[in-house]
RODO-2510 file (C-alpha; in nm, 4 decimals, decimal comma):
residues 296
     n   res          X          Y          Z
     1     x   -14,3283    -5,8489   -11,5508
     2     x   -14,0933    -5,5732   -11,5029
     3     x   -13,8359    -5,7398   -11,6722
     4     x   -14,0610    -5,7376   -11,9951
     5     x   -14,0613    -5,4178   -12,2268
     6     x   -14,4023    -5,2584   -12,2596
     7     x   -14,6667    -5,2363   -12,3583
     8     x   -14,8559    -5,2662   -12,0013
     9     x   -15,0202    -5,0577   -11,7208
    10     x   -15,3801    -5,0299   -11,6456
    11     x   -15,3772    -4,6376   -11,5273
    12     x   -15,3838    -4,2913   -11,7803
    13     x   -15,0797    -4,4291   -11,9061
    14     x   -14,9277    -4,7317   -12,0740
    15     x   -14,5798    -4,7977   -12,0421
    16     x   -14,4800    -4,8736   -12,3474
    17     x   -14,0940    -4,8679   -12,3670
    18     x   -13,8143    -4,9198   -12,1076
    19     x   -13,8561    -5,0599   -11,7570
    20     x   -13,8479    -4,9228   -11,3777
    21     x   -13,7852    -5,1005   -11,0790
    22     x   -13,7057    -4,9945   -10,6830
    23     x   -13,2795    -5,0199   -10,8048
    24     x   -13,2858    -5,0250   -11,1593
    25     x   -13,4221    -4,8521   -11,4512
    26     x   -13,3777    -4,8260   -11,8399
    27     x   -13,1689    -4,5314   -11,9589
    28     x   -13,5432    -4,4219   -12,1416
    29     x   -13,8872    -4,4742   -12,0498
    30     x   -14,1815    -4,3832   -12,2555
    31     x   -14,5249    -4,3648   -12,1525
    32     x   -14,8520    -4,3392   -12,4237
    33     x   -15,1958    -4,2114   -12,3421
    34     x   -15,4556    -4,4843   -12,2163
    35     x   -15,7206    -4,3296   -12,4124
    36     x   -15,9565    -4,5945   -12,2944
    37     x   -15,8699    -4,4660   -11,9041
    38     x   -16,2194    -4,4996   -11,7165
    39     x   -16,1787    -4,2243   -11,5072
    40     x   -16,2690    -3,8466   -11,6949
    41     x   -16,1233    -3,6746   -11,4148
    42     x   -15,7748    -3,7998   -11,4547
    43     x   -15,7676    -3,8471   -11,8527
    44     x   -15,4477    -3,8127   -11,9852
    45     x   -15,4022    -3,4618   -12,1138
    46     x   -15,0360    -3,5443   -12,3458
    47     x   -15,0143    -3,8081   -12,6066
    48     x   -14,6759    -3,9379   -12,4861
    49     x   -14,3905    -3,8772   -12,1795
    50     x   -14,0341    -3,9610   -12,2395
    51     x   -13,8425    -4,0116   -11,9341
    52     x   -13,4876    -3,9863   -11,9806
    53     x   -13,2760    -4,1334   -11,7239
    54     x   -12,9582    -4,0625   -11,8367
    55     x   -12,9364    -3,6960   -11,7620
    56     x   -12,7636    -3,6160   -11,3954
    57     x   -12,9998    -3,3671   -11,2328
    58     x   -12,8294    -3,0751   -11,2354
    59     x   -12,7399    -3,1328   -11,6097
    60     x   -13,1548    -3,1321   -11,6669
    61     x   -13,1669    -2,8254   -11,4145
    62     x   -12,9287    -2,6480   -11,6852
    63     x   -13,1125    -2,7448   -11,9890
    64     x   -13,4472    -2,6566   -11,8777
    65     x   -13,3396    -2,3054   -11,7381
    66     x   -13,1299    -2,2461   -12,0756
    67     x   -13,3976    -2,2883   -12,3517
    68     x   -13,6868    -2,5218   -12,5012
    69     x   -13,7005    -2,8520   -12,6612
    70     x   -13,5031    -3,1032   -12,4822
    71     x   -13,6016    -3,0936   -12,1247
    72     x   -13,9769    -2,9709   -12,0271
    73     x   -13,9959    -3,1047   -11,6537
    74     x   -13,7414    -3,1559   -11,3924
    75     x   -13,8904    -3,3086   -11,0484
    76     x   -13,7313    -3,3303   -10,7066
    77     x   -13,5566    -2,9900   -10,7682
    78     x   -13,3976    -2,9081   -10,4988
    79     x   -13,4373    -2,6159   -10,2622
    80     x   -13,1462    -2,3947   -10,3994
    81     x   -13,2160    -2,4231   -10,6952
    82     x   -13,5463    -2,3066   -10,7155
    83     x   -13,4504    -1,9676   -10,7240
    84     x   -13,2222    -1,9934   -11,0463
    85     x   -13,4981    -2,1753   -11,2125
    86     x   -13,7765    -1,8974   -11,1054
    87     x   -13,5353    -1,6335   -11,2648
    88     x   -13,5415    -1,8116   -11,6223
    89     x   -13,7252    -1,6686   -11,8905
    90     x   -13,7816    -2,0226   -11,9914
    91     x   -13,8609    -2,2380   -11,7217
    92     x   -14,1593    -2,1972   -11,3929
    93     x   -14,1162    -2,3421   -11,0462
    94     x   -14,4729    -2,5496   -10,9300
    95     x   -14,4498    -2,6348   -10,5986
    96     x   -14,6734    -2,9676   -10,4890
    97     x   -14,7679    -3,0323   -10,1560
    98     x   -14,9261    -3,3334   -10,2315
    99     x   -14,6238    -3,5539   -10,3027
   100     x   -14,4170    -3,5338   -10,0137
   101     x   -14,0214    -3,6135    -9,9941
   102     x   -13,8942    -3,7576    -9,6668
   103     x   -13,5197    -3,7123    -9,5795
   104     x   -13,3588    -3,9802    -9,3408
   105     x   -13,0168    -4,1545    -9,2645
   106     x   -12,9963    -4,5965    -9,2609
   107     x   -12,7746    -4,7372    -9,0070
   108     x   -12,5191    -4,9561    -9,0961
   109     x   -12,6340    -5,2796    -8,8850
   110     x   -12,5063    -5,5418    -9,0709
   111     x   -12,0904    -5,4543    -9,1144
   112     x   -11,8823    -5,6787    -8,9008
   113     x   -11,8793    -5,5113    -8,5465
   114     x   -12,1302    -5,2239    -8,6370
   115     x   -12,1496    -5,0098    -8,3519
   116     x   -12,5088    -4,9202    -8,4580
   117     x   -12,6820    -5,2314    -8,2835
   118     x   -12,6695    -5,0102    -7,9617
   119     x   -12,9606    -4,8483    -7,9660
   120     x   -12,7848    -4,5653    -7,7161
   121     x   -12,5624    -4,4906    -8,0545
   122     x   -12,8758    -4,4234    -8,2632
   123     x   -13,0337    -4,2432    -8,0423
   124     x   -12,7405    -4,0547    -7,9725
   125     x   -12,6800    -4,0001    -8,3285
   126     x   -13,0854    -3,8686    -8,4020
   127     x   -13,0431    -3,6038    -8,0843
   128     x   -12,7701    -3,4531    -8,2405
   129     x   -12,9641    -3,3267    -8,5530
   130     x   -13,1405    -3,0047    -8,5007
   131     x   -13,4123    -3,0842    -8,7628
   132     x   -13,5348    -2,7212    -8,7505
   133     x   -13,2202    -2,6044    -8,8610
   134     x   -13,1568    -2,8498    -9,1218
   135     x   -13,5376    -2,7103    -9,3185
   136     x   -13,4590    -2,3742    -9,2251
   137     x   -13,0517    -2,3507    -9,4162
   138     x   -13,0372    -2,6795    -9,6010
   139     x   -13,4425    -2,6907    -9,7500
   140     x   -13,4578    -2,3387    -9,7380
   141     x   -13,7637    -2,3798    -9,5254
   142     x   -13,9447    -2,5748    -9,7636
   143     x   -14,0319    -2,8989    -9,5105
   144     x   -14,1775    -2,9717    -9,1696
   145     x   -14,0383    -3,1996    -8,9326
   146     x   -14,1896    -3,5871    -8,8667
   147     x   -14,1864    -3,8736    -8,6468
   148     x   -14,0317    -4,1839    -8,7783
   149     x   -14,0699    -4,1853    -9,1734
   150     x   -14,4403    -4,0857    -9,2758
   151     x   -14,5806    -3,7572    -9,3014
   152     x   -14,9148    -3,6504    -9,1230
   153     x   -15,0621    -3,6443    -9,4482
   154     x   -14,9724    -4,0705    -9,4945
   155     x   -15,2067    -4,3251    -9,4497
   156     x   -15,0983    -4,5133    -9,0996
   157     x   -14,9488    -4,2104    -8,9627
   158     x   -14,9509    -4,2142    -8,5758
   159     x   -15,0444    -3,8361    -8,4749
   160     x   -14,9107    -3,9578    -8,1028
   161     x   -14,6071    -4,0073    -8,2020
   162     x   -14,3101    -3,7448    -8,1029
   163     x   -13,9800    -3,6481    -8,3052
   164     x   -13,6405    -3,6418    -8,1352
   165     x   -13,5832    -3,3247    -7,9713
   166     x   -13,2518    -3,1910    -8,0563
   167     x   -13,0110    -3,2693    -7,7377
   168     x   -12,6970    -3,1658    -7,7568
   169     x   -12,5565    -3,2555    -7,4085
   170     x   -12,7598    -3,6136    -7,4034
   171     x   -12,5809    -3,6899    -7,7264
   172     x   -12,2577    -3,7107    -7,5274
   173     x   -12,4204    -3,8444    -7,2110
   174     x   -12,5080    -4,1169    -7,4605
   175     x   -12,1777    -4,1229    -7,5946
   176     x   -11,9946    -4,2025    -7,2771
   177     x   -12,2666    -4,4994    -7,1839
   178     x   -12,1879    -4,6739    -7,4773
   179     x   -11,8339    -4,6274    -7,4115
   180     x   -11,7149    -4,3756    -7,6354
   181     x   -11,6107    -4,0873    -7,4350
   182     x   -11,3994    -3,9189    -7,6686
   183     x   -11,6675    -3,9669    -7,9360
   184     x   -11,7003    -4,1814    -8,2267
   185     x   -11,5644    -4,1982    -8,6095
   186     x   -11,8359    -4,2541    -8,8276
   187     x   -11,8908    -4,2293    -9,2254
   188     x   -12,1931    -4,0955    -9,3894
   189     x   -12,2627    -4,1373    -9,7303
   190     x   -12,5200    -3,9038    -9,9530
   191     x   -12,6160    -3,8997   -10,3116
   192     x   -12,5558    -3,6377   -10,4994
   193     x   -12,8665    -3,4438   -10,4747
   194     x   -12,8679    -3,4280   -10,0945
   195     x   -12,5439    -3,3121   -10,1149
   196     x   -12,6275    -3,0032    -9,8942
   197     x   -12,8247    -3,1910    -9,6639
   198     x   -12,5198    -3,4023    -9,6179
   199     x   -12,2985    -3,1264    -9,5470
   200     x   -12,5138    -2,9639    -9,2821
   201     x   -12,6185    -3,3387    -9,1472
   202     x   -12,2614    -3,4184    -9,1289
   203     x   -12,1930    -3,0746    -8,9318
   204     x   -12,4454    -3,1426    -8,6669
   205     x   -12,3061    -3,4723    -8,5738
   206     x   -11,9769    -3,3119    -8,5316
   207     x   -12,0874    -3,0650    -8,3009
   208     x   -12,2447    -3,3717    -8,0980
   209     x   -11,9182    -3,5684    -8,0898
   210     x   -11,9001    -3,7787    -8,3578
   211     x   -11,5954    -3,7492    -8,5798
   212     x   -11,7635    -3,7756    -8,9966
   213     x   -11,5988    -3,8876    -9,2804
   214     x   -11,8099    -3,7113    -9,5091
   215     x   -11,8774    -3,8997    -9,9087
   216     x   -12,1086    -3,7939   -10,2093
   217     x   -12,1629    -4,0359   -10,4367
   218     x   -12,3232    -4,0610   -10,7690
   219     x   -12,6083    -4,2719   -10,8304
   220     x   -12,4302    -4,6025   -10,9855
   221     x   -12,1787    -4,6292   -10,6643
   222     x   -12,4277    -4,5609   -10,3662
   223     x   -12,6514    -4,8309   -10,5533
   224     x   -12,2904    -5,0414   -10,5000
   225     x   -12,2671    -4,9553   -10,1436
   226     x   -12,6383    -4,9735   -10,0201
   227     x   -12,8635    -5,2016   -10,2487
   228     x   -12,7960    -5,5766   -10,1106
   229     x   -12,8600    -5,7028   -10,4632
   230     x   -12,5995    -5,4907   -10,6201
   231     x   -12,3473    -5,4559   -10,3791
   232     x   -11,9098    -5,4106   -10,4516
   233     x   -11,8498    -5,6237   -10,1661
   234     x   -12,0767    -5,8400    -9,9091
   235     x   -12,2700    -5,6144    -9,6614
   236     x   -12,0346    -5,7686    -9,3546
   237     x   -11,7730    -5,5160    -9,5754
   238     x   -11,8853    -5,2138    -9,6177
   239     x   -11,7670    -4,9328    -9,4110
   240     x   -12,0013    -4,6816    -9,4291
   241     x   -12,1783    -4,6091    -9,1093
   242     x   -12,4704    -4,3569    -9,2084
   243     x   -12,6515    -4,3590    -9,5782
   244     x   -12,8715    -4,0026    -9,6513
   245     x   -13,1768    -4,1099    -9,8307
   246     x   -13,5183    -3,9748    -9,9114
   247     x   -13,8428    -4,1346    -9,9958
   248     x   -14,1616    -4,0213   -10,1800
   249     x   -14,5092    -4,0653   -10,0697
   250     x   -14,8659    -3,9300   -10,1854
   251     x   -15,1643    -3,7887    -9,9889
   252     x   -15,3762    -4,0553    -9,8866
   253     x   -15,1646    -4,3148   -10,0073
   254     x   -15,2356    -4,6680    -9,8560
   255     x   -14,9424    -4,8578   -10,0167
   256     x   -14,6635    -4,6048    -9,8876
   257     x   -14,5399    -4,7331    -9,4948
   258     x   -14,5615    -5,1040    -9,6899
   259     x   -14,3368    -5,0057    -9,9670
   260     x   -14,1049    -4,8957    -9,6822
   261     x   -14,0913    -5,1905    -9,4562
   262     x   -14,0585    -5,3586    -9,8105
   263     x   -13,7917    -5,1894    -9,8996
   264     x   -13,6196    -5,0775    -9,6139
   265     x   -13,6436    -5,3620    -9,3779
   266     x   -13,7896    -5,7199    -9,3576
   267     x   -13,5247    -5,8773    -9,6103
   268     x   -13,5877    -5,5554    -9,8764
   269     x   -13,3675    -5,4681   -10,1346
   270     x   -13,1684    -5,1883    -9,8964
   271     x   -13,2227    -5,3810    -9,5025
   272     x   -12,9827    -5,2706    -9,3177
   273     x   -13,1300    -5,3215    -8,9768
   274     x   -13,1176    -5,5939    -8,7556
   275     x   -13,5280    -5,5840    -8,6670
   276     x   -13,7252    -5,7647    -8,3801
   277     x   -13,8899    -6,0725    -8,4747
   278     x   -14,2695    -5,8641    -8,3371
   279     x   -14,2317    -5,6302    -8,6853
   280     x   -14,1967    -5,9123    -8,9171
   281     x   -14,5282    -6,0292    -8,7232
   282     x   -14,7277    -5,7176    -8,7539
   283     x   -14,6324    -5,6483    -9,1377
   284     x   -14,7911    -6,0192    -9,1927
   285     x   -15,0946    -5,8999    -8,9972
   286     x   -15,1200    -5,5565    -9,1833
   287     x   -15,0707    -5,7642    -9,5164
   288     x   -15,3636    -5,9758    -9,4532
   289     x   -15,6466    -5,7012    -9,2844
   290     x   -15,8524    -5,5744    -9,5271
   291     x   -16,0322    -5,3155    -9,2979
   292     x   -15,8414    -4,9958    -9,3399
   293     x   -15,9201    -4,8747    -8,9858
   294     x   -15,7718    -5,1829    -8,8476
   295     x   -15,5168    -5,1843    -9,0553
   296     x   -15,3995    -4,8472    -9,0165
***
């Protein structure tokens, strides 16, 4: 279906040109008005929304801070640039609480003798980030720190769940068990929107012991390096060690920790883990409850 040009889409909008999948998208997407939408309360209020994908962000940034016409919304802007976009006498900054971004780094499991299937290396690698730090220079304090990948406000959140502290001296306790006592080379990879992240990231794990090799990438070459289906070389190949990502999700929304296991593990377009047969288990029993209790 997503293969097929439009029109289709049961919501306030119809796509009707262009197509958009998890790793690949049409260089323009244009959605029309579903003007026979059942629900009043979420009518659609503009005849039409082109997308277009062809603009790097920081190019639409530009535009929409430099005059009117070409580009009249710019999402996912990032932290420092809110403040050049505030200061336009053409453009507004809305923040939105209720679509949440959530910043986190893949492991490399699957390259030929991956360090990463020791769990003491991961673990090593997650005490070394002081998360507080990382909102307070890199998001300009615009975030809040989680456990595991779903915000409080996510359906299946677990509220007894803890984030890792930020350890310095276990990260190289954990360093020598695993047999790296004079630390270990790594590379991390980043898009080029979470390029400051990156840079901060990429700091921390320095200061814990690890020696980074630090690469931003645009969006065509990370999707060679990290989606399986459109890979430069096979997975057993490529040396990266640590991928930056970020994923959205919506208040209350009940598909959002399935998309991720979707995605991000169990076969998915970007697994890189080696999981335990018990998750595969539990997704198939999550798939199959209806109750939402139960199944969150």
């Amino acid at each position: 279906m997503v293969n097929l040009e439009g029109p289709w889409g049961t919501g306030p909008y119809i796509l009707v040109e262009g197509f958009s999948r998890p790793n690949m998208r049409s260089d323009r997407m244009v959605l029309a008005a579903n003007t026979n939408y059942w629900d009043p309360a979420r009518f659609p209020r503009l005849q039409r929304i082109i997308f277009d994908n062809t603009l790097k962000q920081h190019e639409a940034v530009e535009l929409v801070k430099t005059g009117e016409g070409h580009v009249d919304v710019v999402t996912e802007l990032r932290p420092l640039d809110t403040l050049h976009v505030a200061e336009s006498p053409f453009a507004k900054v809305v923040k939105n609480r209720g679509a949440l971004l959530t910043l986190f780094g893949q492991f490399n499991m699957l390259k030929t003798g991956s360090p990463w299937r020791d769990v003491r290396l991961r673990q090593a690698a997650n005490l070394a980030i002081n998360r507080e730090d990382l909102i307070r220079y890199a998001a300009k304090g615009n975030g809040v720190i989680i456990p595991a990948l779903l915000p409080a406000q996510t359906f299946g959140h677990d509220p007894d769940l803890k984030p890792y502290p930020y350890e310095p001296a276990r990260v190289r306790a954990l360093l020598r068990e695993a047999g790296y006592p004079d630390g270990l080379a790594l590379s991390l990879i980043a898009p080029e929107d979470l390029e400051v992240q990156a840079t901060v990231v990429s700091k921390m794990l320095e200061q814990g012991g690890f020696t980074v090799t630090l690469e931003v990438l645009d969006p065509t070459v990370l999707e060679q390096k990290t989606i399986l289906s459109h890979l430069d070389r096979s997975p057993e190949h490529q040396p990266w060690d640590i991928a930056l990502t970020s994923n959205h999700a919506e208040d209350g929304d009940f598909t959002g920790p399935l998309f991720l296991y979707n995605i991000f593990a169990l076969d998915g377009s970007s697994d890189w883990v080696v999981e335990e047969p018990e998750l595969r288990r539990l997704y198939e029993e999550v798939m199959s409850t209806v109750d939402l209790e139960r199944r969150s």
